[in-house]
C-alpha positions as CSV (number, residue, x, y, z in Angstrom):
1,X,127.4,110.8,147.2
2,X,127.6,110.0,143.7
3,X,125.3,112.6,142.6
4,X,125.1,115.1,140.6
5,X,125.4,118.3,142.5
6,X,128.1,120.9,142.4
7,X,129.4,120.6,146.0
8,X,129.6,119.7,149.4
9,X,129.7,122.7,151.5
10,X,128.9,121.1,154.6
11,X,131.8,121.6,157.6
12,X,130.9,120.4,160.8
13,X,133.7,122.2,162.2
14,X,132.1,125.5,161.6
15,X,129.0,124.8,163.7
16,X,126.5,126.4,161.4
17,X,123.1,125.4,162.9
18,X,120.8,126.7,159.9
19,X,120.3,127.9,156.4
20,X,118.4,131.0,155.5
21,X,117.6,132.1,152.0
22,X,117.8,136.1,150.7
23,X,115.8,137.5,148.5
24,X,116.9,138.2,145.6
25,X,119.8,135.8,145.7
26,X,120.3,131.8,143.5
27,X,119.2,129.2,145.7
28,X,121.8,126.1,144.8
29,X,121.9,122.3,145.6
30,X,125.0,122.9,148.0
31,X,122.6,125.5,150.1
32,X,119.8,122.5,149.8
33,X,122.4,119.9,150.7
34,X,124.0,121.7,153.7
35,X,120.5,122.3,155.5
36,X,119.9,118.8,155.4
37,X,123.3,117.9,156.4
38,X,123.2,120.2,159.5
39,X,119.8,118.8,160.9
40,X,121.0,115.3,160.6
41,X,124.3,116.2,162.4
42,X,122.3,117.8,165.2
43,X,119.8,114.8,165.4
44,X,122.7,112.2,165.0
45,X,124.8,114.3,168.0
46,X,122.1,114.1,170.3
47,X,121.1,110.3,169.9
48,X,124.8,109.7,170.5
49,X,124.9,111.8,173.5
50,X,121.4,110.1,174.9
51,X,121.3,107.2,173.5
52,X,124.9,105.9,171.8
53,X,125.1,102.4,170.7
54,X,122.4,99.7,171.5
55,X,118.7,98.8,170.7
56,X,115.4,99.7,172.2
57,X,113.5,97.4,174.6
58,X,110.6,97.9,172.2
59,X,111.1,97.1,168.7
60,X,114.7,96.5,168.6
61,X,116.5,93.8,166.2
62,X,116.7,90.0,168.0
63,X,119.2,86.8,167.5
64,X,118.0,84.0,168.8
65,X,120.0,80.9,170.1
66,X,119.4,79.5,166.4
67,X,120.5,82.8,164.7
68,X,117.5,83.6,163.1
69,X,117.0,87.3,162.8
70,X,114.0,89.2,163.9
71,X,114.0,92.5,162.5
72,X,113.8,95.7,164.5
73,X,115.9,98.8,164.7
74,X,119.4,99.5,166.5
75,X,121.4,102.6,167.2
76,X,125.2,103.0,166.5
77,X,126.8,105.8,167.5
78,X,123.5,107.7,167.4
79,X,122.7,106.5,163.9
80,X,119.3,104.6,163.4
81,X,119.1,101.6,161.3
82,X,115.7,99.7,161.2
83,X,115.4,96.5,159.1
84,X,111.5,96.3,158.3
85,X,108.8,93.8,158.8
86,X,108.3,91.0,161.1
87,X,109.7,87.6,159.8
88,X,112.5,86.4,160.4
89,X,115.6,85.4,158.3
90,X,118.8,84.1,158.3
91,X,122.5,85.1,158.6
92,X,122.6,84.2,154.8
93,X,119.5,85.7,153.7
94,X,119.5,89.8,155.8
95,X,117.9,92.1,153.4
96,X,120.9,94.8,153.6
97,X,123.9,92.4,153.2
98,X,123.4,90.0,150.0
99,X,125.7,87.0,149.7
100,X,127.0,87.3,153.2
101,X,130.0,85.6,153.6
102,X,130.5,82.0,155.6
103,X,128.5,80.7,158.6
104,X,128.1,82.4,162.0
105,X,130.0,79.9,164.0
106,X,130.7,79.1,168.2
107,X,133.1,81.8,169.9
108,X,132.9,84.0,167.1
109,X,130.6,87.6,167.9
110,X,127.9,89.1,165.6
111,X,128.1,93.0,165.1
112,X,125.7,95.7,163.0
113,X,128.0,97.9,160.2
114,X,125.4,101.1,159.9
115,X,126.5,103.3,157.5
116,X,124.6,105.8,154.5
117,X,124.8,105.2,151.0
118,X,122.8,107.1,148.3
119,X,119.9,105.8,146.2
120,X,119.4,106.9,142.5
121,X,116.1,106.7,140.5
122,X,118.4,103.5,139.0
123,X,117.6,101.6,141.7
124,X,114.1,103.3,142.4
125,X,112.3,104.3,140.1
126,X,109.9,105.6,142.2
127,X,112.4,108.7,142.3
128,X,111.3,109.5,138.7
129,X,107.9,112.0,138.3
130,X,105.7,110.8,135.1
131,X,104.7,113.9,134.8
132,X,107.8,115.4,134.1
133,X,108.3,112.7,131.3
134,X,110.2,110.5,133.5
135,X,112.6,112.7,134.6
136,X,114.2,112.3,138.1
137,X,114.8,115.2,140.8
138,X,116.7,114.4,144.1
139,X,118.1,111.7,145.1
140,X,118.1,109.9,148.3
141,X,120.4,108.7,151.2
142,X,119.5,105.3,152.8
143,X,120.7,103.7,156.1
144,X,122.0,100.1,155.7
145,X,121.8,97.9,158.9
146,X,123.9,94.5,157.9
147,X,124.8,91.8,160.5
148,X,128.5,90.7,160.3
149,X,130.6,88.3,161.6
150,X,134.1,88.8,163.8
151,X,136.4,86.0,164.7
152,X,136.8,85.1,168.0
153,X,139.6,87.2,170.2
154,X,138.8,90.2,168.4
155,X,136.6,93.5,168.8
156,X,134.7,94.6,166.4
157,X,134.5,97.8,167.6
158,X,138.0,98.7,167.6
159,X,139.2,101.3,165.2
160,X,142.5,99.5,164.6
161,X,141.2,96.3,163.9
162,X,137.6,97.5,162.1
163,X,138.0,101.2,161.1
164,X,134.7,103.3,160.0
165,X,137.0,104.9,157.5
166,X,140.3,105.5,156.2
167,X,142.6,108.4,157.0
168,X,145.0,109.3,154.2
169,X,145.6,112.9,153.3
170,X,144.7,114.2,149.8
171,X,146.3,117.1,148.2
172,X,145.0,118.4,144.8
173,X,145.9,121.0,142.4
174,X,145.5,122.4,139.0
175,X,148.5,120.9,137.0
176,X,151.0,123.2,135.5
177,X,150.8,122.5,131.5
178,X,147.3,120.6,131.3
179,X,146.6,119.2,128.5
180,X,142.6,118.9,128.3
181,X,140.4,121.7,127.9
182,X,141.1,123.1,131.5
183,X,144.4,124.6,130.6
184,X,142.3,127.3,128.2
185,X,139.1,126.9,130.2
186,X,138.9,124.9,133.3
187,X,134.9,124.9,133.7
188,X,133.4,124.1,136.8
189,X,133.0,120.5,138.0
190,X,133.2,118.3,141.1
191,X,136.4,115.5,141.4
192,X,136.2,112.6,143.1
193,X,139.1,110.0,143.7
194,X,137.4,107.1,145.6
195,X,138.8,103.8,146.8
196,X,138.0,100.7,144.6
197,X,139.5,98.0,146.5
198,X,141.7,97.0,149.3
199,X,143.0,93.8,149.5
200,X,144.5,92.6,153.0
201,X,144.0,94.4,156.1
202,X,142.7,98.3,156.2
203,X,145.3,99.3,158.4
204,X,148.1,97.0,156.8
205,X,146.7,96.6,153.2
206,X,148.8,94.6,150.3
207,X,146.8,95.8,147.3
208,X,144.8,99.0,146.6
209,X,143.4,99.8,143.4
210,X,142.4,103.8,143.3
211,X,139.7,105.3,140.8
212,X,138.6,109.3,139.8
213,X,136.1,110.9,138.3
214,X,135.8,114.8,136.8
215,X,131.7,114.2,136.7
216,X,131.5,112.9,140.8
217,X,130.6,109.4,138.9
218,X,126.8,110.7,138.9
219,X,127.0,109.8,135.1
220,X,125.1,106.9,135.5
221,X,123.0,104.5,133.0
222,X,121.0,101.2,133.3
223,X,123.2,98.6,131.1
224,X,121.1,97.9,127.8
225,X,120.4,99.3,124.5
226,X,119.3,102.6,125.9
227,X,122.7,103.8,126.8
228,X,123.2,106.7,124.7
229,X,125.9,106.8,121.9
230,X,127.7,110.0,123.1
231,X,128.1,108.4,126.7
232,X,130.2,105.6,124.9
233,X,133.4,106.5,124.3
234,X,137.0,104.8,124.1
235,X,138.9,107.7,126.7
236,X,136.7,106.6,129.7
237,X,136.5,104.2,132.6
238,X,133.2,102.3,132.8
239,X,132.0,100.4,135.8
240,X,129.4,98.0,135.5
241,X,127.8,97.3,139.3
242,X,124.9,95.8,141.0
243,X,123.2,96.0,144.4
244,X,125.7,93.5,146.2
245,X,128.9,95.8,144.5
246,X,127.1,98.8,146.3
247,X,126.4,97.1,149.5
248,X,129.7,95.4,149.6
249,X,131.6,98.5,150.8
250,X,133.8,98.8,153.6
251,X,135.8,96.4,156.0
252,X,134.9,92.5,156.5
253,X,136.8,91.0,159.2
254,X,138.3,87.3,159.0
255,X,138.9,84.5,156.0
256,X,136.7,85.6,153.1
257,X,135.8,83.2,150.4
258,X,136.8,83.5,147.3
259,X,134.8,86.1,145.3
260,X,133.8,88.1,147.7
261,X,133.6,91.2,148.3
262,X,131.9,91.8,145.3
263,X,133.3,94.7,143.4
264,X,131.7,96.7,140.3
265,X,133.8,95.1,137.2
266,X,136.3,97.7,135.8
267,X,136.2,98.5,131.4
268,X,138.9,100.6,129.2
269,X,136.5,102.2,127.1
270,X,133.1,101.0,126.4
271,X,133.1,97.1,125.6
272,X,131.9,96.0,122.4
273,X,130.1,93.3,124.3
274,X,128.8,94.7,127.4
275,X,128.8,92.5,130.4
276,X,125.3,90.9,131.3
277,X,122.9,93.2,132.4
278,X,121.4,90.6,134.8
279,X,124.3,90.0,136.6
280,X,125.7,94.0,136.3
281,X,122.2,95.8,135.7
282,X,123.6,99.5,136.3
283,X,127.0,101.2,134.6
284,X,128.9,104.3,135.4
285,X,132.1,106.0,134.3
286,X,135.3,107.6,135.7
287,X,137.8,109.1,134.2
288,X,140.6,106.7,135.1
289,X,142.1,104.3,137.5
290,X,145.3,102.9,138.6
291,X,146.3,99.7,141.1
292,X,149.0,100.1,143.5
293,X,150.9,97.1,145.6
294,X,152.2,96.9,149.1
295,X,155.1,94.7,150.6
296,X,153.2,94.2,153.9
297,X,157.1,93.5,155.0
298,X,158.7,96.6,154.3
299,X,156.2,98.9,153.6
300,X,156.9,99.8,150.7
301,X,154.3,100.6,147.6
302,X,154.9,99.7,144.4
303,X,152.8,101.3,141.0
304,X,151.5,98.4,138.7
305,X,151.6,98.9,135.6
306,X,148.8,99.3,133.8
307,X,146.0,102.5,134.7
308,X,144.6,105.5,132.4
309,X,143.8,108.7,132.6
310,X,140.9,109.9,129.9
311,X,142.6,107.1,127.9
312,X,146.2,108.1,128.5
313,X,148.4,105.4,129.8
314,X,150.0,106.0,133.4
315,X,153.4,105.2,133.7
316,X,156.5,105.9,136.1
317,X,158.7,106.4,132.9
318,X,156.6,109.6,131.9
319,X,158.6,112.6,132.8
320,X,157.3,114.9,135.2
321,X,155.1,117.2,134.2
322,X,153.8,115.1,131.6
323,X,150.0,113.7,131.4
324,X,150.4,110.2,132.9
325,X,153.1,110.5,135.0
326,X,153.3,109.0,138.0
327,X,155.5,108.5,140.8
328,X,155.1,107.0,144.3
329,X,157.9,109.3,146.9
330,X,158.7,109.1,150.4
331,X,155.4,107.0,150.8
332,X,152.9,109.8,148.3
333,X,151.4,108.9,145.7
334,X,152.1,111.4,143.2
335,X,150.0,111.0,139.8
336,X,149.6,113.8,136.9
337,X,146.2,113.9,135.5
338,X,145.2,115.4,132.1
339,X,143.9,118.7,134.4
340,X,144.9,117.9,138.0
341,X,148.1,116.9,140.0
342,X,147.1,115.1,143.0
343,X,149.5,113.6,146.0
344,X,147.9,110.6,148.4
345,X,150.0,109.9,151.3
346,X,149.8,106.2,151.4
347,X,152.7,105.6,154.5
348,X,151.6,105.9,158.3
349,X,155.6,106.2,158.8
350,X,158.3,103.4,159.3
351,X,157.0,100.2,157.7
352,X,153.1,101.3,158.5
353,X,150.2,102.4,155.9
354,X,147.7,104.7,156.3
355,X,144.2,103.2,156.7
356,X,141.8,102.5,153.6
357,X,138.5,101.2,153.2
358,X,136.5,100.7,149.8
359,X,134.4,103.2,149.2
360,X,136.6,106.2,151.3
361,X,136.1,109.1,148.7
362,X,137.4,112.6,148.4
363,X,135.6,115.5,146.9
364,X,137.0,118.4,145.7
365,X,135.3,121.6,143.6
366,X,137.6,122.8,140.5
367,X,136.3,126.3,139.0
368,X,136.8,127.9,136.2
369,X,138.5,130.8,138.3
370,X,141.3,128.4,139.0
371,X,144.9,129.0,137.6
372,X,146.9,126.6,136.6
373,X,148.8,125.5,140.0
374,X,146.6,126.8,142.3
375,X,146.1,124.1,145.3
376,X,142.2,122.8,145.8
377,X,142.9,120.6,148.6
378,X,145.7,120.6,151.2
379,X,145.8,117.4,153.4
380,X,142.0,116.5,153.0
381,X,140.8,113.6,155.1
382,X,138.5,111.6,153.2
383,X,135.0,112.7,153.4
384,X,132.5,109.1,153.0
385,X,131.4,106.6,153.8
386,X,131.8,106.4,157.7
387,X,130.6,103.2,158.9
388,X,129.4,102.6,162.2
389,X,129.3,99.7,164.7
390,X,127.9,98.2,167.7
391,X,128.5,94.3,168.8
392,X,124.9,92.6,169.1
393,X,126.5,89.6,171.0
394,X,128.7,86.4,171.2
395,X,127.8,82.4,169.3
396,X,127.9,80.3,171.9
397,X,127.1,76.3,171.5
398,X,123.3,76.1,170.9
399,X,122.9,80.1,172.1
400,X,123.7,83.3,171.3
401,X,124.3,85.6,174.4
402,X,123.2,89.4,173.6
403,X,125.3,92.4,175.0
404,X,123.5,94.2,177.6
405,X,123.3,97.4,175.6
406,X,120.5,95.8,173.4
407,X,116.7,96.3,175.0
408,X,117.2,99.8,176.8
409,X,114.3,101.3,178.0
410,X,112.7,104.5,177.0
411,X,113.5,107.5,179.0
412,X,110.0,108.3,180.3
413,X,110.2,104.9,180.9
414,X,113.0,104.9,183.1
415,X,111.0,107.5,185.5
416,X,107.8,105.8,185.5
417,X,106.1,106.2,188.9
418,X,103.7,103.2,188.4
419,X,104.7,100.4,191.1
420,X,106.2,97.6,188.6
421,X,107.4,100.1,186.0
422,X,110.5,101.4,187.2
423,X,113.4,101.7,184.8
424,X,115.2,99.5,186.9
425,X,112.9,96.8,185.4
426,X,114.4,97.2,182.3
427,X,118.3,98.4,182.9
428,X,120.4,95.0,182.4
429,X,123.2,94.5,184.8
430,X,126.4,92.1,184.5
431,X,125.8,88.9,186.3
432,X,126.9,88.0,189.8
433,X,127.5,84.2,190.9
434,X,125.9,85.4,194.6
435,X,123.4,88.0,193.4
436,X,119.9,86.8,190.5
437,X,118.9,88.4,188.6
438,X,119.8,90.2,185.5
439,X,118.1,93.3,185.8
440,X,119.0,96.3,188.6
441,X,115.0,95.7,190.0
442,X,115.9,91.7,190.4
443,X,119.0,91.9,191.7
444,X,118.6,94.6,194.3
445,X,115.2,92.3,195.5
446,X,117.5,89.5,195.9
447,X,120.4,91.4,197.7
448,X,118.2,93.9,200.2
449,X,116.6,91.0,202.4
450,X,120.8,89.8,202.5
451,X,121.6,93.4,203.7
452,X,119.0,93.4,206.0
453,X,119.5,90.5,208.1
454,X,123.3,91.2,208.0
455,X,122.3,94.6,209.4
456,X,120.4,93.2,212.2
457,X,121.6,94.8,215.7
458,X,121.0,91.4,217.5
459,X,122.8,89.0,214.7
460,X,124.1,90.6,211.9
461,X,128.1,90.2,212.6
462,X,127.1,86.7,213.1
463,X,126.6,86.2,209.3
464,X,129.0,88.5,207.9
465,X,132.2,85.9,207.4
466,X,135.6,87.1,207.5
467,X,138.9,85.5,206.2
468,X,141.7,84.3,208.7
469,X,143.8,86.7,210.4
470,X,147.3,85.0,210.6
471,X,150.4,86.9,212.2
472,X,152.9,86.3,214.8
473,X,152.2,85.3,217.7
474,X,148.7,84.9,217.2
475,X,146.7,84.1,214.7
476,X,142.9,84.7,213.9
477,X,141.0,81.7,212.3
478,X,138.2,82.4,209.5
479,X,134.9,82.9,211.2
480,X,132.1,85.5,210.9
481,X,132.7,88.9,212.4
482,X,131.7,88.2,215.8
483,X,133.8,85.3,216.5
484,X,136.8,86.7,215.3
485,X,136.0,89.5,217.8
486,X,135.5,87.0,220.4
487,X,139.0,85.4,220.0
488,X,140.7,89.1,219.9
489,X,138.6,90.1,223.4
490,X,139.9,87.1,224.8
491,X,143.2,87.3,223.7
492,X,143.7,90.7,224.7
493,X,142.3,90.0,228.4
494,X,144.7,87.2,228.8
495,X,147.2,90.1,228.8
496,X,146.0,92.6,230.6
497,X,147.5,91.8,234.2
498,X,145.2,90.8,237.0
499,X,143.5,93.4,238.9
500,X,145.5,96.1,237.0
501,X,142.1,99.1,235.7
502,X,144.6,101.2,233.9
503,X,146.3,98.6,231.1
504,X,147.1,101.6,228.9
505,X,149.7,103.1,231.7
506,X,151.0,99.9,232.4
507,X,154.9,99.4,232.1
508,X,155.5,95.7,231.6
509,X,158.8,94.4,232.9
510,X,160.8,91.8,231.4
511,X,159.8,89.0,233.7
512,X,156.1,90.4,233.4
513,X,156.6,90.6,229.4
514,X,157.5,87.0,229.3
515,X,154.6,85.9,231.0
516,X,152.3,87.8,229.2
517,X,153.2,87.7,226.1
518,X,155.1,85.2,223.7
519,X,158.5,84.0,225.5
520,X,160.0,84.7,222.1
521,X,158.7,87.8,220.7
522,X,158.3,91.1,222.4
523,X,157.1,92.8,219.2
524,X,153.6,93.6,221.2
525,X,152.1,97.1,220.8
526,X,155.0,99.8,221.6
527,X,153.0,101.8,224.6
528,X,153.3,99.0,226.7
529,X,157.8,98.6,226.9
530,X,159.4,96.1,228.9
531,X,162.5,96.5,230.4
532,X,165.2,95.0,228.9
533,X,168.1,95.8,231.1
534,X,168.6,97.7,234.5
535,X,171.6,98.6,236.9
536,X,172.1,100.7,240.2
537,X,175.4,101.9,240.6
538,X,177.8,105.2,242.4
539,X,180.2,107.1,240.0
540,X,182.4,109.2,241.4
541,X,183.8,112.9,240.2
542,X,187.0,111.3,239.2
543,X,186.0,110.9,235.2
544,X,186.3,107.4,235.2
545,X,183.3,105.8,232.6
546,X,180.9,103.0,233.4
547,X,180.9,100.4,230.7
548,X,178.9,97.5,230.1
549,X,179.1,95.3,226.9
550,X,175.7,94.3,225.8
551,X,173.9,92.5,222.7
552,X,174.1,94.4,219.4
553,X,170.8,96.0,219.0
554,X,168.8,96.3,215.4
555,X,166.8,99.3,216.9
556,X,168.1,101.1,219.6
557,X,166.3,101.2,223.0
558,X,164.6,103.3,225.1
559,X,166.9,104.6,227.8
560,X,165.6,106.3,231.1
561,X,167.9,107.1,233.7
562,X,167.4,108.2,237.6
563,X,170.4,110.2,239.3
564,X,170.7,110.5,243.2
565,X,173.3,113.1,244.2
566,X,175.1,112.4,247.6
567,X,175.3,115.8,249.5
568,X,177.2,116.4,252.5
569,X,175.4,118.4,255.5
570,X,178.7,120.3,256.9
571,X,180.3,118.4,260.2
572,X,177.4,115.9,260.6
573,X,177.1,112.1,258.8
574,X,173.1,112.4,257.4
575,X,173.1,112.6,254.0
576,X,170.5,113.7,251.3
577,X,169.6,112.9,248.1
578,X,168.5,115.1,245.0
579,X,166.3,113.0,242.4
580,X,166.9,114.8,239.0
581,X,164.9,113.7,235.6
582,X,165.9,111.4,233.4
583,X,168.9,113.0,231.6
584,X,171.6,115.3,233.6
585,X,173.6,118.1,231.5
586,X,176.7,116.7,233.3
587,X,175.6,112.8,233.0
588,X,176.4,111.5,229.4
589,X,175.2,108.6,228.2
590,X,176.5,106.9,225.0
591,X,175.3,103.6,223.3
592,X,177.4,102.4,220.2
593,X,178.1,99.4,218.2
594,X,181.6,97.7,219.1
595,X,181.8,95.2,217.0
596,X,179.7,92.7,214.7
597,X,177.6,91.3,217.4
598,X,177.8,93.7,220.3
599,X,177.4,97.2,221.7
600,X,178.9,99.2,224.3
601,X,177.3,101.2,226.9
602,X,179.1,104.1,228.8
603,X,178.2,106.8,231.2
604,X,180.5,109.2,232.7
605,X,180.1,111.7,235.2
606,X,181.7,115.6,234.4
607,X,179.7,116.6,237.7
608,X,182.7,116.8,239.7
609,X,180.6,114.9,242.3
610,X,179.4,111.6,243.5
611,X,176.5,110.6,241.5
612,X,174.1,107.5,242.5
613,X,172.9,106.4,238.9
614,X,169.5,103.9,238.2
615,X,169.6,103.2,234.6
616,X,166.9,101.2,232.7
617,X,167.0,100.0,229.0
618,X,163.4,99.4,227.4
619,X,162.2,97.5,224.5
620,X,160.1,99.8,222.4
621,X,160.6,97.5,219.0
């Protein structure tokens, strides 16, 4: 705020929650200032938590399909802006944003920039008490709601495209050897080093012209003949600004025209011939300024030549140490004023910048207790103006198409009991090419009869459609539910074979298989093998191996093997036989590859006996 007060004390990361006077003790502006600050922090937190970014279905702002604005009130990021009254206006004519730049045009989307920006008794004099001779007391802050434009294929809510505000650190100190009346008595006083203007992108900027101020630039006259004498003076910076300079702060997204932004118009000293007061009614002063270049290429930033300090001339040939000098290292900024040394770290790192947007400000209290290098600020983020958006919709031919976060229903609301007043009434939804509706209450009426007839117990897999099923050997064509069921039932009692109850225990031979199932797949479900192979042969104790040379087999099969075990019964001829389980500890059986297209299958007896072997090879694939 550029105001006269003697500090900001406010620091949200020490989660004060009041303000309470002692007796006894000075009650100050910062104390004042702070309380304030901490209520509309609490207040701005909780509409953020509840509400966040949108409008209210009663009384919020409305485009319609010919861009006319209604006004009305929308929240960003908790923040309330309200644009008062009831008739409507244009794009080119919105109360908070003069001279708007270009036409709203097709593809392109319309978003609301909230942000604060104090009001002197300069620009309402209203703020002045007659009976105190005119003189003014405490300024105010005021909520600007302006409807911008962004090209088309952007966000305007997107912090690298559209940033609330910039992020380069600040370090300040006292300078060693000052050369003003701080280096025998510092005073007490309140610095700010604001930015001007940025030309070019905020993140990737090509120009950036810096200004600072020992007073907080709350030195502030209407332009005319009643600006007093000692106010003029040839070692200042004066800027001479109107509403649309004010208003004009922060980022505007695509081609601008020429002249705009509007900026306040920068003078060395107090002009002679002051600029017209109808076009620049207000004037304020800074102690100095400087302009600095980027190549948007490399990176790298350049000082221009030219800038003052309390009259001094800035210069990079000014030795260090010296009032003036300036220097621009490793990406900081680092300028000598006639008090103060401060060091802006302009570079992001590599070829990148750090992010600036006109009107970012730093504040930093000097006192008179201050020695002379002592460090006042270490790394300090900038502290204003924090902008704030929320997209109101997209320009389409002929209509503009709101986003859904605009018309949201009161809480209560949203828990009325009356039959007709639910909140889903009021909660938009995204669209649906089967569902209408474009509320939760409308499309749920049009989808629950759907759900209900599909749930029916007598039809409701009748409607329900399914894609085809395609595989191999069968293939299920695209139907509803029930059909598709219908084809599997019947394709799965075609297999099943006749008069057989107990399908699950069934072992399908190869013959069987074949009829079954596909003559040229047998890659059907693996608890029902077929037998691939089977022999019935005698090996005797001798040690001599049964071979057989078969296919070569991707998977290997399942083998099951029956022994008999010839016994003689002492002088007579009857013989016996023993019926082990499928493996033998003195029956090996080995399966191998033996070449590139076949495998070999051996079984030798180590019994010492005469074995009767029934071997079977399934396909469990």
């Amino acid at each position: 705020m550029k105001t006269q007060i003697s500090r900001d004390s406010h620091d949200s990361s020490k989660r004060y929650s009041g303000v309470y006077q002692q007796q006894g003790r000075m009650l100050t502006d910062a104390d004042w200032n702070e309380l304030v600050s901490i209520i509309n922090d609490r207040v701005n937190s909780a509409l953020r938590d509840v509400v966040g970014s949108g409008g209210p279905a009663t009384g919020k702002l409305l485009i319609s399909n010919t861009l006319q604005i209604t006004p009305g009130s929308v929240y960003a990021d908790g923040l309330m802006a309200t644009l008062p009254g009831t008739t409507p206006f244009s794009y080119a004519t919105q109360p908070d944003f003069p001279l708007a730049p270009g036409t709203p045009a097709v593809g392109e989307s319309l978003y609301a920039d909230v942000w604060e920006r104090p009001v002197l008794f300069l620009e309402d004099p209203n703020l002045q008490d007659s009976g105190l001779h005119g003189a003014d007391t405490c300024t105010r802050t005021q909520v600007m709601l302006q409807i911008k434009r962004c090209p088309a294929g952007q966000q305007p809510t997107d912090p690298l495209v559209n940033p609330g505000r910039g992020n380069a650190p600040l370090t300040l100190s006292q300078r060693v050897g000052g050369t003003g009346p701080a280096a025998q008595f510092t005073g007490n006083y309140l610095f700010r080093l604001e930015v001007h203007d940025v030309k070019g992108s905020p993140t990737a900027p090509s120009e950036l012209t810096l200004k600072w101020s020992s007073e907080n630039a709350a030195e502030a006259y209407a332009n005319g003949p009643g600006v007093p004498q000692d106010y003029q003076g040839n070692d200042w910076l004066y800027e001479f600004y109107n509403a649309a300079t004010e208003r004009h702060l922060g980022v505007h997204l695509g081609t601008l025209q020429a002249g705009f932004p509007s900026r306040g118009l920068l003078k060395e000293g107090y002009p002679v011939s002051v600029p017209d007061a109808a076009t620049y009614p207000f004037v304020r002063r800074w102690d100095g300024w400087c302009t600095l270049t980027r190549n948007t290429t490399t990176g790298v930033w350049t000082f221009v030549s030219g800038g003052r300090d309390r009259g001094a001339p800035l210069s990079t040939a000014h030795a260090q140490g010296v009032h003036g000098h300036v220097r621009i290292e490793s990406g900081v900024l680092h300028l000598e004023l006639q008090d103060l040394a401060f060091a802006l770290n302009l570079s992001g790192g590599g070829t990148t910048s750090r992010t600036f947007v006109a009107g970012d400000y730093w504040l930093a209290p000097v006192r008179e207790q201050d020695a002379a290098g002592d460090q006042i600020l270490s790394g300090a983020q900038p502290v204003g103006l924090l902008h704030r958006y929320v997209k109101l919709g997209v320009i389409a031919s002929g209509s503009f198409t709101p986003e859904r976060t605009q018309g949201f229903p009161s809480l209560t609301r949203l828990m009325s009991p009356s039959v007709g007043d639910s909140g889903a009434k009021y909660v938009g939804t995204e669209p649906h090419a089967d569902v209408s509706g474009n509320t939760v209450q409308s499309q749920l009426g049009s989808l629950i009869p759907l759900l209900n007839k599909a749930n029916s117990q007598s039809n409701g897999s009748g409607l329900i459609g399914s894609a085809a099923v395609t595989g191999s050997p069968r293939n299920l064509t695209a139907g509803t539910v029930w059909s598709q069921l219908a084809q599997l039932v019947n394709h799965l009692n075609t297999h099943v074979a006749p008069g057989s109850t107990d399908h699950d225990a069934r072992y399908y031979p190869r013959t069987a298989a074949d009829a079954a199932f596909a003559s040229t797949s047998h890659l059907h479900d693996a608890r029902y093998p077929s037998i691939l192979y089977q022999w019935t042969f005698t090996l005797d104790g001798n040690g001599d191996p049964w071979t057989h040379v078969l296919p070569l087999f991707t998977r290997p099969p399942l083998i099951a093997m029956g022994l008999k075990l010839v016994v003689p019964q002492g002088d007579e001829d009857d013989i016996y036989y023993s019926y082990s389980g499928p493996t033998h500890s003195k029956i090996e059986v080995s399966l191998w590859p033996s070449g590139s297209s076949s495998s070999q299958l051996e079984v030798i007896n180590h019994s010492g006996g005469t074995v009767g072997v029934e071997l079977r090879l399934y396909d469990v694939r």
